[in-house]
C-alpha positions as CSV (number, residue, x, y, z in Angstrom):
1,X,-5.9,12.3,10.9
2,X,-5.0,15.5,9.2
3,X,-1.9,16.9,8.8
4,X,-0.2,20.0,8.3
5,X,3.0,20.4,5.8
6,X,4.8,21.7,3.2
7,X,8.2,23.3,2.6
8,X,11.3,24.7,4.3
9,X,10.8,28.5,3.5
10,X,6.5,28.3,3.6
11,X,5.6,29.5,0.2
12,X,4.0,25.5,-0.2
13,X,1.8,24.7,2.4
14,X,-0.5,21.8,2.6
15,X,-3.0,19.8,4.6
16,X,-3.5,16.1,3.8
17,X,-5.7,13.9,5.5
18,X,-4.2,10.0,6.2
19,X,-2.8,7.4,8.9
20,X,0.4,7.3,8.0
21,X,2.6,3.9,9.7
22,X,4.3,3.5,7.0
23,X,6.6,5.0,4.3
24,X,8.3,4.1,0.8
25,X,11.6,4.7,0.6
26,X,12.0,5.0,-3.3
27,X,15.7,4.8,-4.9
28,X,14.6,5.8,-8.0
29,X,17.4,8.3,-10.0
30,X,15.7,11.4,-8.2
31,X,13.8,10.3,-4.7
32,X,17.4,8.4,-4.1
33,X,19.2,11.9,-4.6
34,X,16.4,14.1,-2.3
35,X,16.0,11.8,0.3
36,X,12.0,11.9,0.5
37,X,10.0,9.2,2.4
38,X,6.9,9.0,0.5
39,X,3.3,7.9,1.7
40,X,0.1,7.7,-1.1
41,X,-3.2,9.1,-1.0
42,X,-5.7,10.0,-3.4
43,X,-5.5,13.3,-4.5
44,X,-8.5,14.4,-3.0
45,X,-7.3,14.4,0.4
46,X,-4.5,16.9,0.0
47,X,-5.5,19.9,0.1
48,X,-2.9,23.0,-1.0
49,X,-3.0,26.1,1.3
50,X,-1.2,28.3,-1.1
51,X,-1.3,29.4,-4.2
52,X,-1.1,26.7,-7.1
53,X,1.6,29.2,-9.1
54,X,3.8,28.8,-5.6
55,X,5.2,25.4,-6.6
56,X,7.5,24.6,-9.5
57,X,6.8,21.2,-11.4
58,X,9.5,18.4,-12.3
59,X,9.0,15.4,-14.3
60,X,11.3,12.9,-15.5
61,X,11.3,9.5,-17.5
62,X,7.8,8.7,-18.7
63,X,6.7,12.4,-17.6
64,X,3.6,10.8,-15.6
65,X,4.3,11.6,-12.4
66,X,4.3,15.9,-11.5
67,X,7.1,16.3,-8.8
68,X,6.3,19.5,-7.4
69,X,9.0,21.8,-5.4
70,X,9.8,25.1,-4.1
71,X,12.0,27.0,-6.3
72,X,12.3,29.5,-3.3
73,X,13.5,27.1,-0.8
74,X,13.8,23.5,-2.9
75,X,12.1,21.0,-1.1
76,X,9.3,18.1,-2.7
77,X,6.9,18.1,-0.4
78,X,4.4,16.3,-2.8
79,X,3.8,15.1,-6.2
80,X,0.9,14.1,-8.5
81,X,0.1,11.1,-10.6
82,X,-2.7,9.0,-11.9
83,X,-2.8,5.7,-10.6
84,X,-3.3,2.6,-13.3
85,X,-7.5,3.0,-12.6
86,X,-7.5,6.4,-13.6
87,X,-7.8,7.3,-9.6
88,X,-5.5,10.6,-9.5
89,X,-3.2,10.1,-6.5
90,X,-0.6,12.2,-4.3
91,X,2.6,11.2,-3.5
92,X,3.4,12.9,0.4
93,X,6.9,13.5,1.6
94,X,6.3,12.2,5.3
95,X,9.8,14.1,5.6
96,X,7.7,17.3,5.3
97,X,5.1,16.9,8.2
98,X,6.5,18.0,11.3
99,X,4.1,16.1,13.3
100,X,5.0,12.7,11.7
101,X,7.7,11.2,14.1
102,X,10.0,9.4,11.4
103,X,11.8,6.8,14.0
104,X,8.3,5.3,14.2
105,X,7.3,4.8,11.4
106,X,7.6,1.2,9.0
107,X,10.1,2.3,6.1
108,X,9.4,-0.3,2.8
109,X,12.4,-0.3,0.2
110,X,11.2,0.5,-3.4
111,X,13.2,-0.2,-6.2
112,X,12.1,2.2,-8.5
113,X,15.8,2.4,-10.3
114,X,14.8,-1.1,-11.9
115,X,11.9,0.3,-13.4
């Protein structure tokens, strides 16, 4: 199914194409601080509706995953990575989909802090 999404304020849209039932709920140092419930798909089903210079980029750690944000409004709606295959994958904030009822979805615990 696609979906639409993207930030609080607009200036990053996105559409992304998957069947999402289930989320991650990573506790990592920065997804524990921003609250995001994140779903994976490859890259090539998210497709940006606005401009590529309309998101900000922050990475952390190893630097191998590109958290992108709004510097207008600051919300993650999505972030980039490569998966260990060399299959380049996007990491969706299900929180960012309006469509997406969140009380039905399966949320998974990810303890990305002991990583």
């Amino acid at each position: 199914m696609i979906y639409q999404g993207g930030c609080h304020c607009g200036k990053i849209a996105f559409e992304v194409d998957g069947d999402f039932k289930t989320a991650i709920d990573c506790n990592c140092s920065l997804c524990r601080r921003r609250g995001g419930l994140l779903a994976f798909v490859p890259r090539d089903r998210l497709k940006l509706q606005t401009p590529e210079e309309n998101k900000s980029t922050y990475t952390f750690n190893t630097h191998v995953i590109k958290h992108h944000f709004c510097s207008n409004c600051g919300i993650a709606p999505y972030g980039e990575g490569v998966l260990p295959n060399g299959d380049p994958m996007a990491s969706i904030n299900l929180r960012c989909i309006p469509a997406i009822d969140l009380g039905s979805l399966e949320i998974m615990s990810y303890d990305g802090a002991s990583r």
